[in-house]
N, C-alpha and C positions, 0 to 999 in steps of 0.2 A: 504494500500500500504506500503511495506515495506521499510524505512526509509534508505539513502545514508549513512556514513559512512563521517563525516566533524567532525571538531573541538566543534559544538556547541551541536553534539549528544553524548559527552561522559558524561556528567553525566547520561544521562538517563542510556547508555550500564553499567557505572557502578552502577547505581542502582538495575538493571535487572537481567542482567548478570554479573557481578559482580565476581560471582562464576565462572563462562565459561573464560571468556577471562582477563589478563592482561592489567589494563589499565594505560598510565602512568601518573603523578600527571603533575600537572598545569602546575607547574614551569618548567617542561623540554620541553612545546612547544613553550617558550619565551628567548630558549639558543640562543647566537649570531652564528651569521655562519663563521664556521672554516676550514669548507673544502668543496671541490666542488669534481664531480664524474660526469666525461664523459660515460654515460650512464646511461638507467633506466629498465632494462632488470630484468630478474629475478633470477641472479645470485647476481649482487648487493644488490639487496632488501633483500635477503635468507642470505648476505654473511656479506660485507663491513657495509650494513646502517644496523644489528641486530648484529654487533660490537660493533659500535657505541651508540648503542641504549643501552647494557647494559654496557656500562661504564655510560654510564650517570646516569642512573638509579643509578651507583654504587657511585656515584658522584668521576668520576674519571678524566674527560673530562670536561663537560659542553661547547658542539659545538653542531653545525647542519653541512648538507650538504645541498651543492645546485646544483640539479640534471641536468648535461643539457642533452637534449636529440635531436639526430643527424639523427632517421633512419625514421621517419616520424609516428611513431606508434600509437602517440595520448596518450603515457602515461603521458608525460608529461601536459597535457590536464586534464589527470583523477586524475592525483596530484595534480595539483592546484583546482580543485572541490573539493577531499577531505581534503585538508589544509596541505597537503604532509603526512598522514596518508594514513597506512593501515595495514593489520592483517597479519601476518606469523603464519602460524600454522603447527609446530611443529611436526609430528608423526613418528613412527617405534619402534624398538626393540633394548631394552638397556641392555645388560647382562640377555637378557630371560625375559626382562617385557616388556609390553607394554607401549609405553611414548607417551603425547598427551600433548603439549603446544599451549596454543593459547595468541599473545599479541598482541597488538599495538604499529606498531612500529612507533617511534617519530621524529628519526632522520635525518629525510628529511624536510628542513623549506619549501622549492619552487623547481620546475622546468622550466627552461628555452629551448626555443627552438631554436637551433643554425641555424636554417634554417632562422626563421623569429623575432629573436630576439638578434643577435648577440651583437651589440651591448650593451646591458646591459648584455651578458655574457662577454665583456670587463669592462665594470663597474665594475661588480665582480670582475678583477683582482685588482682591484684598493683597493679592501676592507683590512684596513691595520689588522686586526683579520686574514685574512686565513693563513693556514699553510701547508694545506696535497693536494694534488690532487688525486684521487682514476678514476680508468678506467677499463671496460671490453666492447671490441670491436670485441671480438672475433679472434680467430686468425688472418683473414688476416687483422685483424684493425692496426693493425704493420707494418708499409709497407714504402718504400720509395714513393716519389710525387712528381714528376717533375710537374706536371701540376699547383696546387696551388701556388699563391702571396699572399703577407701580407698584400697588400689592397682587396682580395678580402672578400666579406660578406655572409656567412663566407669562408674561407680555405677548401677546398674537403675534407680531408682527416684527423681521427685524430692526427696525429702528428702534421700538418702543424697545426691546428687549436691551441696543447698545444705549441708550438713555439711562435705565435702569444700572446696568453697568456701570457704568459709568459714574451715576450717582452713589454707587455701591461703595467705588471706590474712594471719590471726592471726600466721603463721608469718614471714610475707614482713614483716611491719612489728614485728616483736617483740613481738607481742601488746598492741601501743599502743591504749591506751582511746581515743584519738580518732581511730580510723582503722575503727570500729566500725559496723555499714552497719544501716539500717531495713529489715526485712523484711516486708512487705505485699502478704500472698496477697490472692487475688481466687477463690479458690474456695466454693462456695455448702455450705460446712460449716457449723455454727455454733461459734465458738469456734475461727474459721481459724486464727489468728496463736496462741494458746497450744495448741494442736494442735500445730501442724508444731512450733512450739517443744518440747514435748515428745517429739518423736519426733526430734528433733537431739540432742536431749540424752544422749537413752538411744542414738542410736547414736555417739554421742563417747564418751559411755563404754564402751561393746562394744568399739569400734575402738581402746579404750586411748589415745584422743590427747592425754590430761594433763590436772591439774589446772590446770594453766594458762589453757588453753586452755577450760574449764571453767568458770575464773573471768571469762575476756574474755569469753565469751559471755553469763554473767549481766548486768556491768555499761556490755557498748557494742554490746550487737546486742538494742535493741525489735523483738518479734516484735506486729504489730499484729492486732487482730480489725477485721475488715470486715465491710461486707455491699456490694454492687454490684446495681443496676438500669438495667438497661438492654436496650431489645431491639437486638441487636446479629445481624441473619440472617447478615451475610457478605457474599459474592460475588451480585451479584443473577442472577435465573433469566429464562429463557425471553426473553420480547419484552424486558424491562427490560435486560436488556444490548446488545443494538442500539440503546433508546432512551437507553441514558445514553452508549454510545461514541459516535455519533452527537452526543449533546450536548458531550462533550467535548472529540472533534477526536481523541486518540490514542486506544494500547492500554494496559489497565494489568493485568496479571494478578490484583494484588490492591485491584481494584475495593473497596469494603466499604461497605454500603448499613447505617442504623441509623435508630432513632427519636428526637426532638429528647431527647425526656424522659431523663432521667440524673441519677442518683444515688448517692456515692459517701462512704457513711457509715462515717468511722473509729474506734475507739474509740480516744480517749487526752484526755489535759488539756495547758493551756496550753503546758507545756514542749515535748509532741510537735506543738502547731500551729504555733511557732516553728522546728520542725525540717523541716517542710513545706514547702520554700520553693515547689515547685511546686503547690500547692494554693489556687490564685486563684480557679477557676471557680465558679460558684453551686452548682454541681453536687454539690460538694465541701462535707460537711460533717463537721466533727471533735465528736465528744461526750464526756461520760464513759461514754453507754448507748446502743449499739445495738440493745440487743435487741426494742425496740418498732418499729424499722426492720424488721429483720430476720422479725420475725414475721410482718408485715404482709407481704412483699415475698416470703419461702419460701412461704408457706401461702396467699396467695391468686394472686399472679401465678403463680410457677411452679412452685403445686401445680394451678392451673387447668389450667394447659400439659399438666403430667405427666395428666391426666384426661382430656381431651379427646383428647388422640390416639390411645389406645386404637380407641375410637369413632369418628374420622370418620377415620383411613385405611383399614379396614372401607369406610367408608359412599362411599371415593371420592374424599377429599378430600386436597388434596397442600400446603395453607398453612393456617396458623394464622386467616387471615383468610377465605377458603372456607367453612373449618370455622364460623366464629363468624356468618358469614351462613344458615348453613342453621338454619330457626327452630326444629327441635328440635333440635340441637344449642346456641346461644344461649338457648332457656329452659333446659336442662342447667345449662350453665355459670353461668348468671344462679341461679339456684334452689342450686347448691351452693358457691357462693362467698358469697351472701348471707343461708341460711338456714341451713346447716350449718358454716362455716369460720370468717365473721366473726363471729357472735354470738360463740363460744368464747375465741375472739384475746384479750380482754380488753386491747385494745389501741385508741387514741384515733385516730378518722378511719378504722376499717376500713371499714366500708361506704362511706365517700365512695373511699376507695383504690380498692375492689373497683372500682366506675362507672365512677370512671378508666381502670383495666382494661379493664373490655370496650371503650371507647373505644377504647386503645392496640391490642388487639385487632382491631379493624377498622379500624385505621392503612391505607387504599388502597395505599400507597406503599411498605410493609413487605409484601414476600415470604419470609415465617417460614417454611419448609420444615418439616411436621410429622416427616417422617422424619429430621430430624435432632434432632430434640426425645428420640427416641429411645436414643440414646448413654448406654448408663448406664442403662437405663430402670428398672431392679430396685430400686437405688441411690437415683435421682429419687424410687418409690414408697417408699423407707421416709424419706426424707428429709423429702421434701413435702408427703407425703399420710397416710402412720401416724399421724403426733401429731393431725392433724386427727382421725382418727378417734377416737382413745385419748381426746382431750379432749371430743368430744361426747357420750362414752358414760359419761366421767365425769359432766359436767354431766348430762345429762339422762334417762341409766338404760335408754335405749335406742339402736336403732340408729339412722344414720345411713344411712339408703336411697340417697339419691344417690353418696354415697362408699362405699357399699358396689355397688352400681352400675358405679362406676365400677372399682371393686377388679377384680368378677368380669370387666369388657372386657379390663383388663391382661393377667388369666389367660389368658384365650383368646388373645389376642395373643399371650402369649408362650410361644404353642406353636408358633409358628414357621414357621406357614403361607405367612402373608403376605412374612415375608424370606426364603424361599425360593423363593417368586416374583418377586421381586425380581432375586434372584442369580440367575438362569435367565435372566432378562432382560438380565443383566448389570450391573445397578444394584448401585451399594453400597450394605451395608446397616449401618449403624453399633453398632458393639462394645457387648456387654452381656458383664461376664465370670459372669453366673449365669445366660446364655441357657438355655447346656445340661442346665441341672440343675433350670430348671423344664421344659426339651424332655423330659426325663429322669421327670420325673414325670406327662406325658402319656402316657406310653408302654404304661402300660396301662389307658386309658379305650379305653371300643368308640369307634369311628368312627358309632356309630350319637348323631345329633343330641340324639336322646329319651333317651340311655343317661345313670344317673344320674352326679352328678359329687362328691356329697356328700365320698366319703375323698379323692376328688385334695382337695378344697379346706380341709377339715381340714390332710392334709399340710402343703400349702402357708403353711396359719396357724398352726400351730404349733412351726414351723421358725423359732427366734428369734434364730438365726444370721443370717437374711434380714432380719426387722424390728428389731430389739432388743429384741423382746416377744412374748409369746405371743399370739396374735389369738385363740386359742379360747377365752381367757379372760374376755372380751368376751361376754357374753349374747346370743345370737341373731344374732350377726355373720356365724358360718359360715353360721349356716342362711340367712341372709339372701344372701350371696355365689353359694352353691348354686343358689339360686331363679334368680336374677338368672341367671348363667352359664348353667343349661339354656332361659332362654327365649330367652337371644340363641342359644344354637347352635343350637337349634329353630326358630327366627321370624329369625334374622339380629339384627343391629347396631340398624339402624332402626327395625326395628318393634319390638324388644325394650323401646326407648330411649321410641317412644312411649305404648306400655304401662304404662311407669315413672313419665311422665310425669301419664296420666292418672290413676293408681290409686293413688299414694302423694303423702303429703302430711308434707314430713319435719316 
């Protein structure tokens, strides 16, 4: 039986294996803990804790993190089984060679469960070593909360819960300016860090918890803006996990399979690069201005992402890299990242970015599950894909045929068809919380293919609760969306797509 993946099986993997996977020495899984990370997802593990991990290594750091985890997953479960270890491995294409790192990464000491263990994640604020807080909740993890209090166990929602923390600590150390911790989300909002920062604020003050506490949040808790790049799929699928257990020698529940490429743009000046101590890797880079990262990396990598899957789980296709090999779905992608997204960007090296993309896109070695790209999917569409729109129609006074193309697959997508096929099969299908309310707006279109679709798609566009804007505002967007939508329900996905292809020229 093939052996679990814990603290007491590394010397054998390094006896064994040795050669295969990086292991790390003794002394870095008895570093104290220095930061804590609201989630244990597989963006984190790919991302924030293989940051961490190789400063330590570099001895630049010498911290852990302590993982809490809020969506009931059970990873936090499978991190403390294996002593907060687990393996990243590394592959893809680096200037034309093939790269394959496989390590064990160290710096996660525990996970806690905020569900059923809140209280000793208050504890933890208490710990007078931390410094950083690190967070990826996914887009709408950003949110405002009326609903949540400061006693309840825990807090709904992550903000209200780092408020709490936060107060937890203020309290615990008499609201000492240097006991004030860095707050740096990793969620793909823009303007993460004075975001959540403003939605801490307003709930310290709902929650009455002083001007005190008020004033230490102003002057010892930097709330930072990011942005993060990286493909990070997770758990790998199908044949790839026999062939990397097989490579490995043990079992490791939280496998995490990612792309070399990595990018981890903060915004701050000097003083905040000095507060950094963990931020050695190349990867890592600190400015005054993200926002030309940022636009580059929302609006073409994963607003590609958000467009694409519409269209080929339709067409069949179950990876990011499937999809980007079937050639009309790859001229698609190539054609609206290059002639409608980037020109607009107004931002230096987008078309050489976009390249890169499709490159990273057909990474062999990345199993990017399309259905998971789904999470959020309504969310991803006004995030990712709106402003692209809004800005070509400014520029250019017309539409945008591939992005509105792509608009009218999401629609049909998100009538539900498909993830109820799914669920019948017993597959899960990942959380959209406006699924039902565009299910809701199908409900009265005929079933018939040919039937028109003109007011569903008006509805849907000028619904500015969904986008932050009104889409019928936009010259010929509906009508255009319209077209598009009745020929894929009429002709299917594919042929809709090659139709598109040949007869419009954005």
């Amino acid at each position: 039986m093939i052996p679990r993946l814990n603290r007491a099986l590394l010397g054998t993997i390094r006896r064994e294996r040795g050669d295969v996977v990086d292991i790390p020495a003794e002394a870095l899984l008895d570093l104290p803990e220095r930061a804590v990370q609201f989630g244990t997802g597989a963006l984190l593990r790919g991302f924030i804790d293989y940051f961490v991990h190789r400063a330590n290594v570099e001895g630049a750091f010498g911290g852990r993190i302590v993982a809490i985890a809020s969506t009931g997953s059970a990873r936090d479960r499978a991190l403390r089984e294996q002593d907060g270890l687990y393996t990243l491995v590394v592959e893809g294409i680096e200037r034309g060679q093939p790269v394959r790192e496989c390590r064990i990464i160290s710096s996660v000491s525990r996970a806690l469960s905020a569900a059923n263990e809140w209280h000793d994640v208050l504890a933890l604020a208490r710990e007078p070593l931390l410094e950083y807080v690190f967070s990826n909740t996914t887009e709408v993890g950003i949110a405002p909360d009326e609903d949540s209090g400061p006693d309840d166990v825990p807090p709904r929602s992550f903000p209200a819960k780092l408020t709490r923390f936060l107060f937890e600590r203020a309290r615990a150390f008499d609201f000492d300016k240097e006991r004030g911790l860095t707050v740096i989300p990793c969620e793909l909002i823009e303007d993460n860090g004075a975001r959540l920062r403003e939605i801490v604020f307003a709930l310290a003050k709902r929650w009455e918890l002083g001007t005190t506490f008020m004033e230490w949040l102003e002057t010892s808790v930097p709330f930072c803006n990011t942005l993060v790049d990286r493909i990070v799929p997770g758990a790998p699928r199908d044949g790839d996990v026999e062939r990397l257990r097989t490579m490995l020698g043990y079992e490791d529940a939280l496998l995490t399979t990612c792309e070399p490429y990595r990018l981890f743009a903060i915004e701050g000046d000097e003083r905040l690069r000095a507060r950094l101590t963990w931020a050695v890797d190349s990867g890592v880079i600190i400015t005054p201005d993200i926002a030309p990262y940022r636009k580059r990396k929302v609006h073409l990598l994963n607003g590609a992402h958000t467009l694409l899957v519409s269209a080929a789980l339709p067409m069949g296709c179950e990876t990011v890299r499937e999809a980007i090999t079937q050639p009309a779905i790859s001229r698609y992608v190539r054609r609206v990242m290059l002639e409608e997204i980037a020109p607009t960007l107004d931002v230096e090296g987008a078309e050489e970015f976009a390249e890169a993309v499709l490159d990273r896109f057909r990474n062999p070695y990345i199993r990017h599950a399309l259905i998971d790209i789904t999470l959020q999917a309504t969310m991803k569409m006004r995030v990712r894909v709106v402003p692209s729109i809004e800005r070509y129609v400014a520029r250019n006074g017309r539409v945008p045929q591939s992005l509105a193309f792509g608009f009218a697959a999401f629609l049909l997508f998100m009538q539900g068809r498909f993830q109820a096929s799914r669920r019948a099969q017993g597959l899960a299908v990942p959380a959209d919380d406006q699924s039902a309310r565009l299910r809701g707006l199908w409900a009265g279109v005929p079933d018939d293919a040919s039937a028109p679709v003109g007011e569903l798609v008006w509805s849907v566009c000028r619904d500015t609760s969904l986008w932050g804007a009104d889409l019928t505002e936009m010259p010929g967007f509906c009508e255009a969306v319209a077209d598009h939508l009745w020929r894929i329900r009429a002709q299917g996905v594919g042929e809709a797509l090659e139709h598109h292809l040949a007869s419009t020229v954005s």
